[in-house]
ZAMARGU-4260 file (C-alpha; in steps of 0.2 Angstrom, whole numbers, plus 5000, padded with zeros to 4 digits):
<rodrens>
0) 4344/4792/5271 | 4359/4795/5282 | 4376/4798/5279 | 4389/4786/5282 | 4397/4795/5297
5) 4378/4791/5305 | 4382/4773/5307 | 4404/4776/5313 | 4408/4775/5329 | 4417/4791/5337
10) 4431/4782/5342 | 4436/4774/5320 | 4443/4781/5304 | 4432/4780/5291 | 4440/4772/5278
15) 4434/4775/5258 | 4423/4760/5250 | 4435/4754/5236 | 4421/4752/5225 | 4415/4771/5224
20) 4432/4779/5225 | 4431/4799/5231 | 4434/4805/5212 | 4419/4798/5210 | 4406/4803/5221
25) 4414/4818/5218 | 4407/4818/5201 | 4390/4811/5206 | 4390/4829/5215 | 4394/4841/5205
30) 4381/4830/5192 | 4370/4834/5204 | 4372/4851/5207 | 4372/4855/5188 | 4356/4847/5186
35) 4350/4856/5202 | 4357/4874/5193 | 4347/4870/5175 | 4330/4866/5187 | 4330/4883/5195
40) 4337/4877/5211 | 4351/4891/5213 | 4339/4905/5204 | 4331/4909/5222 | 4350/4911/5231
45) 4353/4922/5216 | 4336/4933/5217 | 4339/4932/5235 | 4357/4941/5234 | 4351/4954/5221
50) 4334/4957/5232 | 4346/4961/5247 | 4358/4971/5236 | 4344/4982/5230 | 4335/4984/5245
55) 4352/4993/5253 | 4348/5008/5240 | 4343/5025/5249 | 4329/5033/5235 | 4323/5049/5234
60) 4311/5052/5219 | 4314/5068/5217 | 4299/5076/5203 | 4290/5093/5196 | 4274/5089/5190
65) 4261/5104/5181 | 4247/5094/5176 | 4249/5079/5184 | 4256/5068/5172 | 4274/5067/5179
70) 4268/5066/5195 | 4260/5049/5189 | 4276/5044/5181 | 4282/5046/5197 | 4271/5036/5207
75) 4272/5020/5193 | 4290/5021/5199 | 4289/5022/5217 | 4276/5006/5217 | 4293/4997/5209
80) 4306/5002/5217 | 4300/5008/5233 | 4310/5027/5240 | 4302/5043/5244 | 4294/5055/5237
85) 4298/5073/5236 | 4290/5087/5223 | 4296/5101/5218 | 4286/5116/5221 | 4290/5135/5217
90) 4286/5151/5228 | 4278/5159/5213 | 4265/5151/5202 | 4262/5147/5184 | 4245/5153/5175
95) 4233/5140/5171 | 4232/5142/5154 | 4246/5130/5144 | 4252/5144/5132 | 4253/5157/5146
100) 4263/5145/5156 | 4274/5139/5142 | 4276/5157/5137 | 4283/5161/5159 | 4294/5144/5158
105) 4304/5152/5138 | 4306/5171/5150 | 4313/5159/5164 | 4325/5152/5155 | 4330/5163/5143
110) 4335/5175/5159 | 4344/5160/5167 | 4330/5163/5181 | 4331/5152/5199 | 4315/5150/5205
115) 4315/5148/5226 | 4307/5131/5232 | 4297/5130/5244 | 4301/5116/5254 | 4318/5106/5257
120) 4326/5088/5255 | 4330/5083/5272 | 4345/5073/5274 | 4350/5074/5257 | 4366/5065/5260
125) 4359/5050/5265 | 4351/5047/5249 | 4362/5039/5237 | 4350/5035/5220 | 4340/5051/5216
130) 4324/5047/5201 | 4323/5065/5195 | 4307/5069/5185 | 4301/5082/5175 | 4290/5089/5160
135) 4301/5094/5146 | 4300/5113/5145 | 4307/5121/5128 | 4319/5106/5127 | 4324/5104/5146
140) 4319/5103/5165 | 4310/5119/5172 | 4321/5130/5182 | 4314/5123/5197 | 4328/5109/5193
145) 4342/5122/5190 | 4339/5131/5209 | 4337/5110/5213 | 4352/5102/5208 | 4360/5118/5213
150) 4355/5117/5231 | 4361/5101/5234 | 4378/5091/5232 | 4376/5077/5220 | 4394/5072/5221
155) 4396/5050/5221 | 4375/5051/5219 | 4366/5041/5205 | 4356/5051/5196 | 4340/5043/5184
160) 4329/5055/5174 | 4313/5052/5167 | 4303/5064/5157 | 4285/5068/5150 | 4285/5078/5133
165) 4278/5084/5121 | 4290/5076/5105 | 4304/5084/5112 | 4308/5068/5125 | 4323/5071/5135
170) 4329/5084/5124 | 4346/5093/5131 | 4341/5088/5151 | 4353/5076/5152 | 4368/5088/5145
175) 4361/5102/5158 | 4360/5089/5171 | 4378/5081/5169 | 4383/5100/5168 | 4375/5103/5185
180) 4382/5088/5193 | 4399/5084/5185 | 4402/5070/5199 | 4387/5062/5199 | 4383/5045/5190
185) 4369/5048/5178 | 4360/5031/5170 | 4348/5029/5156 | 4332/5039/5157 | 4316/5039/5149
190) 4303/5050/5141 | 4285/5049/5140 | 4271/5056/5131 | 4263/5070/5140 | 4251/5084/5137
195) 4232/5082/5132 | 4238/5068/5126 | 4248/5057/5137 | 4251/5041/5138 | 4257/5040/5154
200) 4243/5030/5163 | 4241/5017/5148 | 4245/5000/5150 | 4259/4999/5134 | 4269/5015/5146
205) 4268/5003/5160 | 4276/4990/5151 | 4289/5004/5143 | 4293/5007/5161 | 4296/4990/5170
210) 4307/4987/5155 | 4317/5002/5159 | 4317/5000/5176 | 4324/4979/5174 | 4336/4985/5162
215) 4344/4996/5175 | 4343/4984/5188 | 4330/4992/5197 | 4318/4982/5201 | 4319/4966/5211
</rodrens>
């Protein structure tokens, strides 16, 4: 159909039919753009807006993973909200054995110990969302995290933890975490069942986790 100014020639002043005054076509279009709003047609500008807002995030998914299980976390995450990938990993080793290595993480901590790491974040000042991950070791992060968050300025970062456990979920990580980086944003996190037997990998802690993540506007 084509618009009256199709048919007007260059040179005349289009003057208003008397029978369909302006206020009135002017309420035919906003009818119209109500009814175009209830049948979805704006939802793809909105999603589109939001898609281009999340996309300008600079991730790291920073994560410390013994067995495996938070380094799966960390995965389901990354498959979400894109980012990259950076895992924790200490010059000296922890014994195989699950009591031996519980009983090294309780000496760690309880002499305030710093661990070195043996490889860097480079360009941490580009990134400005960190996903930091961790097993919950006697009711915090291992002290991998301490010599981590210590390293590194975390000032006007947003910080989002995530957790595997044992029953203890996030225990006292966050508190230690805000401690460590007083001038960092730090959102919501969430804590999964770990150990022998996790949950990580099952489809009900998949569910648990696109929830979180839609509920911090993570995911697009």
């Amino acid at each position: 159909m084509k618009r009256d100014s199709d048919n007007t020639p260059s040179n005349c002043t289009l003057i208003p039919d008397p029978e369909k005054p302006q206020d009135e076509r002017r309420r035919k279009l906003l009818k119209a753009t109500a009814a175009g709003l209830v049948a979805g047609v704006a939802s793809p500008i909105v999603s589109s807006a939001f898609a281009a807002e999340n996309t300008k995030r600079k991730i790291l998914i920073a994560y410390y993973s013994r067995t495996g299980n938070t380094r799966e976390l960390a995965n389901q995450i990354q498959q979400r909200v894109g980012g990259e990938m950076f895992e924790l990993r200490t010059v000296h080793s922890y014994p195989k054995e699950y009591r031996a290595t519980t009983d090294q993480a309780k000496r760690e901590l309880e002499a305030n110990f710093r661990p070195q790491l043996t490889a860097e974040v480079q360009n941490m000042g580009a990134y400005d969302t960190v996903f930091v991950g961790y097993p919950n070791w006697w009711g915090t992060f291992p002290m991998a995290f301490f010599s981590f968050f210590e390293k590194y300025d975390f000032a006007g970062k947003t910080l989002i933890p995530f957790c595997t456990h044992e029953g203890s979920h996030l225990g006292r990580s966050v508190t230690d975490m805000k401690s460590l980086c007083p001038k960092a944003r730090i959102l919501d996190g969430i804590a999964l069942r770990g150990g022998n037997n996790s949950t990580v990998r099952s489809d009900s802690s998949r569910r648990e986790v696109d929830e979180w993540l839609r509920k911090l506007g993570m995911t697009v």
